[in-house]
ZAGU-924697 format. One record per residue (C-alpha): residue number from 0; residue in one letter; y negated, z, x. Coordinates in steps of 0.02 Angstrom, whole numbers, plus 50000, padded with zeros to 5 digits. Layout:
<fimars>
@seq: NUM; type: a; c2: Y; c3: Z; c1: X .
...
</fimars>
This chain:
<fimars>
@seq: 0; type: x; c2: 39608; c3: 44943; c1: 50581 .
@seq: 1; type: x; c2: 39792; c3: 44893; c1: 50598 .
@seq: 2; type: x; c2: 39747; c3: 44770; c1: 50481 .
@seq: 3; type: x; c2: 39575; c3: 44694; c1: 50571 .
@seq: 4; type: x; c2: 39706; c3: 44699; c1: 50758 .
@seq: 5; type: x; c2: 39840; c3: 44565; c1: 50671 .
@seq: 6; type: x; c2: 39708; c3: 44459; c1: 50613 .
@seq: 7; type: x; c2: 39626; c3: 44471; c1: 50794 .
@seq: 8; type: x; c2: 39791; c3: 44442; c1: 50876 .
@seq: 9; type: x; c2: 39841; c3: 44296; c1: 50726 .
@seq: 10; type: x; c2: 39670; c3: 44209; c1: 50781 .
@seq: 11; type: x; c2: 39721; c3: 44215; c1: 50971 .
@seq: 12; type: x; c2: 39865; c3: 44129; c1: 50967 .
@seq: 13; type: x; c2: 39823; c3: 43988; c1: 50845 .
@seq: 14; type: x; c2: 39697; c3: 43969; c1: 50969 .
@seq: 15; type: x; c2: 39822; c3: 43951; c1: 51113 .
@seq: 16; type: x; c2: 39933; c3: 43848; c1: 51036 .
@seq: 17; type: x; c2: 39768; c3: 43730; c1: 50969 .
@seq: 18; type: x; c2: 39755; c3: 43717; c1: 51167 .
@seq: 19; type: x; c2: 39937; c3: 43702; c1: 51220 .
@seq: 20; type: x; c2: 39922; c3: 43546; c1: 51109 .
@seq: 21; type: x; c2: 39816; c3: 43458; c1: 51225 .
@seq: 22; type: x; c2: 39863; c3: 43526; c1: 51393 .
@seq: 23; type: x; c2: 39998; c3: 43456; c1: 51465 .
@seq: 24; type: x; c2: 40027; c3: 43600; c1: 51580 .
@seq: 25; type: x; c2: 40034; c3: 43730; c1: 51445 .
@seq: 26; type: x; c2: 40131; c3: 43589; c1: 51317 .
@seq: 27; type: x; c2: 40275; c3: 43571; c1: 51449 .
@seq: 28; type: x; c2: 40287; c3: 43771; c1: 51474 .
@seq: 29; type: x; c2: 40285; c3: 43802; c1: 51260 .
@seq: 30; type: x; c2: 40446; c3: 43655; c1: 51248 .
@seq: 31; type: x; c2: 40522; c3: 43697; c1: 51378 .
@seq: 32; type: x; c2: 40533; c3: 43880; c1: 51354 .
@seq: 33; type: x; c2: 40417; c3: 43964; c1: 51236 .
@seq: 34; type: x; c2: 40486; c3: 43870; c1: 51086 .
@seq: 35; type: x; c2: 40680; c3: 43875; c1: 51164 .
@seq: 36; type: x; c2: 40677; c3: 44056; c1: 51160 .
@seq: 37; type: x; c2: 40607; c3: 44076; c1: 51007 .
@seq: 38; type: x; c2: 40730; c3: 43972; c1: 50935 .
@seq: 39; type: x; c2: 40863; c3: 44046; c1: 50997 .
@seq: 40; type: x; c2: 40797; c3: 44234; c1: 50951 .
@seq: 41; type: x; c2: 40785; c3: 44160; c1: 50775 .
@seq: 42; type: x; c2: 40954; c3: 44081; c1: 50768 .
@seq: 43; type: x; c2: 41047; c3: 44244; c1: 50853 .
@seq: 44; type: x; c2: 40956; c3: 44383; c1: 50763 .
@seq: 45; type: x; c2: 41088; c3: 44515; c1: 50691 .
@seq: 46; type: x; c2: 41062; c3: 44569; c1: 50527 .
@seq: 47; type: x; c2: 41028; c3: 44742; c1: 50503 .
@seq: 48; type: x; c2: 41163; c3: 44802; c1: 50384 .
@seq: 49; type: x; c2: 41259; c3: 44990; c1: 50362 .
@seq: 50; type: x; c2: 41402; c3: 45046; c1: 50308 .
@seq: 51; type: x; c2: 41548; c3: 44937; c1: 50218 .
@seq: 52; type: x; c2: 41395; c3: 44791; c1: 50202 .
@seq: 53; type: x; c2: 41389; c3: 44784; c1: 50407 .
@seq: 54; type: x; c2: 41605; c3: 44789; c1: 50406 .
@seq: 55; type: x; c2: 41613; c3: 44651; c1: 50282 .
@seq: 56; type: x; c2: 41504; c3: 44543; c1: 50361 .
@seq: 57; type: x; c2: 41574; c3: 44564; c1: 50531 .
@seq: 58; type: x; c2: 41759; c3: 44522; c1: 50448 .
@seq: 59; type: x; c2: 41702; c3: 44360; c1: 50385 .
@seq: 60; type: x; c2: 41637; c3: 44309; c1: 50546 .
@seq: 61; type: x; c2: 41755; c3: 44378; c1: 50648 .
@seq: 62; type: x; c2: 41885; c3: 44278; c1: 50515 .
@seq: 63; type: x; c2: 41792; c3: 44131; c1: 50501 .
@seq: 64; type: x; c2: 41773; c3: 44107; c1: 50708 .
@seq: 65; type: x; c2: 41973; c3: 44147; c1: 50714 .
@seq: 66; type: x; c2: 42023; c3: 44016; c1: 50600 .
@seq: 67; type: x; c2: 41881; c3: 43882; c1: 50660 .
@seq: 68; type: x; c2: 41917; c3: 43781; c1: 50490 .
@seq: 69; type: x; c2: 41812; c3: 43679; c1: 50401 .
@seq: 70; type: x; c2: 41842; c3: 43782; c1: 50225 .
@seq: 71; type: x; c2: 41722; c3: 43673; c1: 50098 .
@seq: 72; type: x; c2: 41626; c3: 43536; c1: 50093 .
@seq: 73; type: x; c2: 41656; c3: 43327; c1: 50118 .
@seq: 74; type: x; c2: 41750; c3: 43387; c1: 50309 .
@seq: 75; type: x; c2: 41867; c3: 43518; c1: 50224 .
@seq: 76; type: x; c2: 42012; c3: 43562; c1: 50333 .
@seq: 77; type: x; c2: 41931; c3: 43481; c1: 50505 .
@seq: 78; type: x; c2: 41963; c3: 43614; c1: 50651 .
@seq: 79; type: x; c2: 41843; c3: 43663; c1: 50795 .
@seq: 80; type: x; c2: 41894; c3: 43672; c1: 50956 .
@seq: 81; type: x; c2: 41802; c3: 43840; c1: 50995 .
@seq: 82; type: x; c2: 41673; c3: 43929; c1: 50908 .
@seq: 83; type: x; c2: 41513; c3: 43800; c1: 50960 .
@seq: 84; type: x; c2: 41406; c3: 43683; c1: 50877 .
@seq: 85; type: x; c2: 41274; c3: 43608; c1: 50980 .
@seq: 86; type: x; c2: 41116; c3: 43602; c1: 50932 .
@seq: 87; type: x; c2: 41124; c3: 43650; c1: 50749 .
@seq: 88; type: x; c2: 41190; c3: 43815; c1: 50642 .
@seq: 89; type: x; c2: 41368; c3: 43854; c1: 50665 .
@seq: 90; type: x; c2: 41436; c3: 43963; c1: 50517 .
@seq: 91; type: x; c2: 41364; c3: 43843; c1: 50381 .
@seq: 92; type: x; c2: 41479; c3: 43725; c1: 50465 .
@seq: 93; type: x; c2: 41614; c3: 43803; c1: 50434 .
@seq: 94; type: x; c2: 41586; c3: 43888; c1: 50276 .
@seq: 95; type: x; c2: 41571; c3: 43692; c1: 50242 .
@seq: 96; type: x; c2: 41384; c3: 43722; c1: 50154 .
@seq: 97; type: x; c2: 41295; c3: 43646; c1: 50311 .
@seq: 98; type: x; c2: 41167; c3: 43505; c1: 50231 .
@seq: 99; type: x; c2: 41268; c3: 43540; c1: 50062 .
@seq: 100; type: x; c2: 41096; c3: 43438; c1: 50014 .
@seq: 101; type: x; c2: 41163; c3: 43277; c1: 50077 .
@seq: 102; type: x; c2: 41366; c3: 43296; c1: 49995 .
@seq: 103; type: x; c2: 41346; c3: 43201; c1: 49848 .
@seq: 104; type: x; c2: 41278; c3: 43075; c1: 49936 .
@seq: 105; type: x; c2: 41415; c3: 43071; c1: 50061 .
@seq: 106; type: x; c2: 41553; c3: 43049; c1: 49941 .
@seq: 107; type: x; c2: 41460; c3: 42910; c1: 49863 .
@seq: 108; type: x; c2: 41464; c3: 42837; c1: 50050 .
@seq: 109; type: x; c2: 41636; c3: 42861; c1: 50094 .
@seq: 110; type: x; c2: 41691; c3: 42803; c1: 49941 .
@seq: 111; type: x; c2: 41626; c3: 42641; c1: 50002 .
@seq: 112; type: x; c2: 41734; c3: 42644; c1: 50136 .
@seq: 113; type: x; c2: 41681; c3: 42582; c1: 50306 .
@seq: 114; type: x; c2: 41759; c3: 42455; c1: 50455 .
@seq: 115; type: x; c2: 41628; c3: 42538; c1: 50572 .
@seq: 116; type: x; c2: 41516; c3: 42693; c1: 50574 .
@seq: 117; type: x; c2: 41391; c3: 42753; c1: 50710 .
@seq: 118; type: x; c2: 41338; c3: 42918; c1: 50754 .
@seq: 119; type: x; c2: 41159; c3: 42919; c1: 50831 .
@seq: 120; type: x; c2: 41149; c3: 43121; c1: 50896 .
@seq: 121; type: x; c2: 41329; c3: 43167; c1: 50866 .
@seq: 122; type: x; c2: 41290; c3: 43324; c1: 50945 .
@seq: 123; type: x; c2: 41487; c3: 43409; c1: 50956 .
@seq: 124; type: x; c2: 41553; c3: 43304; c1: 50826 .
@seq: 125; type: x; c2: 41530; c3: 43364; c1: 50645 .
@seq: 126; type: x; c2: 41502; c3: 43200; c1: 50568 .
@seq: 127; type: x; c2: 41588; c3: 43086; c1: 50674 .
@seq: 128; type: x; c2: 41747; c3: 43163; c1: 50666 .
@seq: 129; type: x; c2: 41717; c3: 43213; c1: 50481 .
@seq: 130; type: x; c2: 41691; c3: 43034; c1: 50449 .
@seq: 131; type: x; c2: 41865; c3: 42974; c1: 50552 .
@seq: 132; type: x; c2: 41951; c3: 43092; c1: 50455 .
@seq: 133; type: x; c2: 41894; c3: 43030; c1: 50280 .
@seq: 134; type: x; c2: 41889; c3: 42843; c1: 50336 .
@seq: 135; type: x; c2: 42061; c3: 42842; c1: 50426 .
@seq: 136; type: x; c2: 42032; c3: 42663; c1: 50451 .
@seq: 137; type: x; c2: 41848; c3: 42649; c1: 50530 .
@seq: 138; type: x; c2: 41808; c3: 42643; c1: 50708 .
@seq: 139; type: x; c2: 41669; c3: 42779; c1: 50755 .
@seq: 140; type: x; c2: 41540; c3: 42762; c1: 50883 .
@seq: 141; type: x; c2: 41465; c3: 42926; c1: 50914 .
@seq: 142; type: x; c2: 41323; c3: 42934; c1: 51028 .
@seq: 143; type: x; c2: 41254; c3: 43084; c1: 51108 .
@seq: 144; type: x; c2: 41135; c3: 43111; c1: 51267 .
@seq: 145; type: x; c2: 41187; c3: 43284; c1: 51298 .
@seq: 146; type: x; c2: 41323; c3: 43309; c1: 51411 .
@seq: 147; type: x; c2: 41373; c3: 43456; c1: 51305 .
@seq: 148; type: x; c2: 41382; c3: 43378; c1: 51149 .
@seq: 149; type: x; c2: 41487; c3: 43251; c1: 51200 .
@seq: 150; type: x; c2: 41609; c3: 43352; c1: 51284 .
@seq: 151; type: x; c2: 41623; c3: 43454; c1: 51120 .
@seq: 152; type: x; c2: 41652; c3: 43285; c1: 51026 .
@seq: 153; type: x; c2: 41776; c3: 43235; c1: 51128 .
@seq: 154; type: x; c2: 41876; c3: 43407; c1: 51113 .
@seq: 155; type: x; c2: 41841; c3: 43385; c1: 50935 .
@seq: 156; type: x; c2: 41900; c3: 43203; c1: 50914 .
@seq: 157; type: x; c2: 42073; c3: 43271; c1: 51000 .
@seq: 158; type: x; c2: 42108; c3: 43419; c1: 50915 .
@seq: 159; type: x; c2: 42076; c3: 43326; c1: 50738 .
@seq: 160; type: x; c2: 42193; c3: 43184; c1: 50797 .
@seq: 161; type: x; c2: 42070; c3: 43038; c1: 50772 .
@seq: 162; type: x; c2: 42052; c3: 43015; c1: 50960 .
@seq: 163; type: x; c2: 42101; c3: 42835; c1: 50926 .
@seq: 164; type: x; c2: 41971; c3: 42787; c1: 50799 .
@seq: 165; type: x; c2: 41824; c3: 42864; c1: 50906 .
@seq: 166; type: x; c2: 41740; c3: 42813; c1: 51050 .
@seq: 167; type: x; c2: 41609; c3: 42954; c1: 51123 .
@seq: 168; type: x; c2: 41451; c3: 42863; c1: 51215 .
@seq: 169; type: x; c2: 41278; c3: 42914; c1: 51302 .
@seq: 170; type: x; c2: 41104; c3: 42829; c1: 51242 .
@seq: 171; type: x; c2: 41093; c3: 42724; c1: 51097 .
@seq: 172; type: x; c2: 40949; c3: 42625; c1: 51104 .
@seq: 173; type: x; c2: 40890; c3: 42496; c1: 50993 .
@seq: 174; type: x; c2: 40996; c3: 42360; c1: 51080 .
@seq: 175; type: x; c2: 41126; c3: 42445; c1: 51067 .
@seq: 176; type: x; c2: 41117; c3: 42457; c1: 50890 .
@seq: 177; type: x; c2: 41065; c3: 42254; c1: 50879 .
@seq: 178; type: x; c2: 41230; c3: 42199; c1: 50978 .
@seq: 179; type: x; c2: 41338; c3: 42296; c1: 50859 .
@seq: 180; type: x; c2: 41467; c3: 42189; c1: 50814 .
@seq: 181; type: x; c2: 41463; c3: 42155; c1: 50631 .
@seq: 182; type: x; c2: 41634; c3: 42114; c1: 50555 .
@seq: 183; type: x; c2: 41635; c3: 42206; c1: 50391 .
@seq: 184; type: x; c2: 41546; c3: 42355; c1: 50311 .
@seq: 185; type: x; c2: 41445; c3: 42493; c1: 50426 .
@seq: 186; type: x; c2: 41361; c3: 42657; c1: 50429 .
@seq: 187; type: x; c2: 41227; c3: 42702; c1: 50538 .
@seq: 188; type: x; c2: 41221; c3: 42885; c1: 50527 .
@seq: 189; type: x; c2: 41051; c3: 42955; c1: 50632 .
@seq: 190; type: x; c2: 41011; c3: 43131; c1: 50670 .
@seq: 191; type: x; c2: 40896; c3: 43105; c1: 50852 .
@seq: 192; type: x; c2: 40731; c3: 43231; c1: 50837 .
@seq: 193; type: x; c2: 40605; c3: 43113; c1: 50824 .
@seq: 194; type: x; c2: 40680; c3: 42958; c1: 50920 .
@seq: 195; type: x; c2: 40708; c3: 42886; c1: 50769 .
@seq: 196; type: x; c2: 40551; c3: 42799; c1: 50784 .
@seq: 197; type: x; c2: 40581; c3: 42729; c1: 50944 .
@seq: 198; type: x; c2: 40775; c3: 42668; c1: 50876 .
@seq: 199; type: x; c2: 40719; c3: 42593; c1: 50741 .
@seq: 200; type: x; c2: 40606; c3: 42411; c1: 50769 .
@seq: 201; type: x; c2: 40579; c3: 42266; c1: 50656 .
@seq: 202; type: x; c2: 40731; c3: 42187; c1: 50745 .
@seq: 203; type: x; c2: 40831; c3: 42316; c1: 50734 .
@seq: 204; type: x; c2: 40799; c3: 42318; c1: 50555 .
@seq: 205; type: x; c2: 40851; c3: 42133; c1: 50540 .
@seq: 206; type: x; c2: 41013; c3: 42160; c1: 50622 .
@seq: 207; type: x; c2: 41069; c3: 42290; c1: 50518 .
@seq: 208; type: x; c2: 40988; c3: 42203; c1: 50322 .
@seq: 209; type: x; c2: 41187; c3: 42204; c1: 50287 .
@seq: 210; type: x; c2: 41231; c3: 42384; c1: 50333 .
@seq: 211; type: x; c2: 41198; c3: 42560; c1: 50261 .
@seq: 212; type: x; c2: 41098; c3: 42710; c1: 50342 .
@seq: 213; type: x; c2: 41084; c3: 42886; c1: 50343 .
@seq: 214; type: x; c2: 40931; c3: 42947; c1: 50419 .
@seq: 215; type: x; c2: 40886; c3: 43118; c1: 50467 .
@seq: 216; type: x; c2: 40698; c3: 43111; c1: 50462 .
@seq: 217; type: x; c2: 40564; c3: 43242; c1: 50593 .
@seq: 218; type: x; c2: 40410; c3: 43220; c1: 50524 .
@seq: 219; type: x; c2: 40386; c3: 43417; c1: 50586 .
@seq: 220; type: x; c2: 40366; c3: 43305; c1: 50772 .
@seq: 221; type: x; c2: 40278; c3: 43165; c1: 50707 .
@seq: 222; type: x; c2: 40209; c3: 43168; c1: 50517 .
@seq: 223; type: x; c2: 40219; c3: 42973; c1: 50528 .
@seq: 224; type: x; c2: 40422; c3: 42949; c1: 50541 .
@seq: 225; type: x; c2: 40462; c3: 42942; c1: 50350 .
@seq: 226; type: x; c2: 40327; c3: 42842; c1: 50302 .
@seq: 227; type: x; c2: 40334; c3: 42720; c1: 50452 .
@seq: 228; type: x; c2: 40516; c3: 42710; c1: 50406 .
@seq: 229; type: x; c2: 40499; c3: 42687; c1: 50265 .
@seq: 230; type: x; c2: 40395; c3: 42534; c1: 50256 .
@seq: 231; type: x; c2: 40475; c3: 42455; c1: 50378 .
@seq: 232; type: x; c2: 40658; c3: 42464; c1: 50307 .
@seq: 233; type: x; c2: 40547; c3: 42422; c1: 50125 .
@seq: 234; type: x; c2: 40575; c3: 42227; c1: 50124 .
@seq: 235; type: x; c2: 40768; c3: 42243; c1: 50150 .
@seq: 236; type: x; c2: 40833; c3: 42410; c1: 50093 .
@seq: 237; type: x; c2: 40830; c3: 42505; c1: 49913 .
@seq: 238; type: x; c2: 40781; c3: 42676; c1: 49991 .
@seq: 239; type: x; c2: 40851; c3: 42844; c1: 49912 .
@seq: 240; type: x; c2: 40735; c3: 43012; c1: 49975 .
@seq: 241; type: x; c2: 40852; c3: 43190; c1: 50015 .
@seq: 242; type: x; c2: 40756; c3: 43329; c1: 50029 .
@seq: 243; type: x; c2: 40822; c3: 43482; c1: 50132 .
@seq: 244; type: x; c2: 40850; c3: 43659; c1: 50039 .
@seq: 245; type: x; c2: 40738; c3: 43803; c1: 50099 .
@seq: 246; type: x; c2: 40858; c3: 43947; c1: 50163 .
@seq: 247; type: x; c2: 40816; c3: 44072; c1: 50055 .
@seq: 248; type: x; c2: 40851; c3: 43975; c1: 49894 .
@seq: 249; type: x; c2: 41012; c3: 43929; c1: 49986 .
@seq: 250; type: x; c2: 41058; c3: 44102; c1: 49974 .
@seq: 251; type: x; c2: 41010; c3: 44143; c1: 49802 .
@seq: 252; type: x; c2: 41109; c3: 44007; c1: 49718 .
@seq: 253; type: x; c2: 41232; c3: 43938; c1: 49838 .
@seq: 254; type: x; c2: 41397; c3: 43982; c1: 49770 .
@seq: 255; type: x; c2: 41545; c3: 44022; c1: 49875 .
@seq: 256; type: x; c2: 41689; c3: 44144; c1: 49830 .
@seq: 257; type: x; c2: 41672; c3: 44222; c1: 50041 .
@seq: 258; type: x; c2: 41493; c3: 44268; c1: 50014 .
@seq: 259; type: x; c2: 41498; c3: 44330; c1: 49814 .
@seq: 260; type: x; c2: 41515; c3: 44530; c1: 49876 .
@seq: 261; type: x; c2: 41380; c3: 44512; c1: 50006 .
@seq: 262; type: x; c2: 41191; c3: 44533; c1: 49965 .
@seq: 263; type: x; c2: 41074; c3: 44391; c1: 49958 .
@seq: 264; type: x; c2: 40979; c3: 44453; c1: 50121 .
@seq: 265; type: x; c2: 41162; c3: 44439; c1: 50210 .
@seq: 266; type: x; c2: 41187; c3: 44274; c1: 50134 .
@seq: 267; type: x; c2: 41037; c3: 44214; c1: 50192 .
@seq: 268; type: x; c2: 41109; c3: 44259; c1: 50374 .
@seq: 269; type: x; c2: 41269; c3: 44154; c1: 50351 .
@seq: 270; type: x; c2: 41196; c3: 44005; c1: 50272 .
@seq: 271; type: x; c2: 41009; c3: 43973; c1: 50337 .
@seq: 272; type: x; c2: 40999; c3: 43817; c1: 50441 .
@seq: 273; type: x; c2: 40848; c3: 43874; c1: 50520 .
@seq: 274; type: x; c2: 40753; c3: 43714; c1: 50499 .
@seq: 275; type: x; c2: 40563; c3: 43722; c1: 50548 .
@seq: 276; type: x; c2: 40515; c3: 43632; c1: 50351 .
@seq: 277; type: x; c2: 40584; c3: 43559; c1: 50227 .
@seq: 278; type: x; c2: 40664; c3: 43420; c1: 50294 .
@seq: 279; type: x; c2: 40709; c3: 43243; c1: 50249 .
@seq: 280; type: x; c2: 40851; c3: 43118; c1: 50249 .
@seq: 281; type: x; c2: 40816; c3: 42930; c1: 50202 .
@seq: 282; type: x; c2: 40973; c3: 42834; c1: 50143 .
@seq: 283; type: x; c2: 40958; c3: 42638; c1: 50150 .
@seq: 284; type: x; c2: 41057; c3: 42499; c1: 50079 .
@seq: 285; type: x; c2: 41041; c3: 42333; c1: 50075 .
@seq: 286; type: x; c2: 40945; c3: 42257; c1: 49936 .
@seq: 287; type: x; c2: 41054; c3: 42095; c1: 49961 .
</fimars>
């Protein structure tokens, strides 16, 4: 019986959100709070641990929001203002595993070394002060149209002393990414939940054939973005594919010497990302 009432109650609500996705009554109230709250439940939840487990967990947190350093990772040593991220997990920030996926990749970047990088959804200023930091030379545009977030960056940009190489914005838009002035080398670093689409048109892809991009792809929001992205950028970008790490095989073989006493279902709790999928990045450079 128990058994018969989920599937009853499984079947009613794939047949309210099958509804929701064509009312625009019931699609505004599921986005703008439905889906918040839920996301927020699932990013706050408290594990349930006992005993020394529960007191060892709550010292690394309570350490790790104390010291608000950047302790692995391409960013190691990079501070945070307060204990905030904006938009995005927190802990794997600062345990410096947060999209550990994309760090190879990253130093390859870097090593490049860049006179210019942009930051499309900055959010409070992981990569575009990370990027300052490693590319003491570069000037960083960081974009973000959250109030929030770019307060954050700011602080962030200050207390990192690379106030002087970045310059916090509102709305990138796709003209704003064709009047770029194009001196030397840039990165176009894009993490925007879906916009990405919009951002990116055929003549935005002309004006950046000579520079490099890192794009965080939501095909969860649109199953088109990769591929439409993909064949757009095809003609004047070689195109490398990321793919994201669930967050349960995060915390069976991530490896880091804070987390090596704790169980894997409390590692799971400091290093998930909480992404919807599997997600993926696209990384572009110029075929020329």
């Amino acid at each position: 019986m128990y058994f018969m009432k989920n599937i009853r109650m499984k079947d009613l609500i794939i047949n309210f959100l099958s509804k929701a996705s064509h009312s625009p009554t019931l699609k505004k109230l599921l986005d703008g709070s439905l889906v918040k709250a839920a996301d927020f439940y699932q990013r706050n939840q408290h594990p349930a641990l006992e005993g020394a487990a529960a007191g060892q967990y709550e010292a690394l947190i309570s350490q790790l929001q104390t010291e608000l350093t950047v302790r692995s990772g391409p960013f190691q040593g990079m501070k945070y203002p307060g204990a905030q991220a904006a938009g995005s997990a927190f802990i794997p920030k600062l345990l410096g595993s947060y999209e550990r996926e994309l760090h190879p990749e990253l130093e390859r970047l870097i090593a490049k070394g860049y006179d210019d990088v942009v930051d499309v959804g900055c959010a409070e200023g992981y990569y575009a002060t990370g990027m300052a930091m490693r590319l003491p030379g570069a000037r960083v545009h960081a974009y973000d149209t959250s109030e929030t977030a770019r307060e954050l960056c700011s602080a962030m940009v200050v207390l990192n002393r690379v106030k002087d190489q970045v310059k916090v914005e509102t709305t990138c838009t796709p003209e704003t990414l064709i009047q770029l002035p194009k001196p030397g080398r840039t990165l176009i670093i894009v993490d925007c939940e879906a916009y990405e689409k919009m951002l990116f048109t055929p003549a935005v892809r002309d004006a950046l054939k000579g520079s490099d991009l890192l794009i965080e792809t939501h095909d969860f929001l649109d199953v088109n973005i990769s591929t439409d992205l993909e064949a757009l950028f095809a003609s004047t970008h070689k195109i490398t594919h990321v793919l994201s790490m669930d967050d349960i095989q995060k915390a069976k073989h991530y490896g880091y010497p804070e987390l090596a006493a704790f169980p894997v279902s409390v590692r799971f709790h400091l290093l998930r990302e909480s992404r919807p999928m599997i997600m993926e990045w696209l990384i572009l450079e110029p075929l020329e």
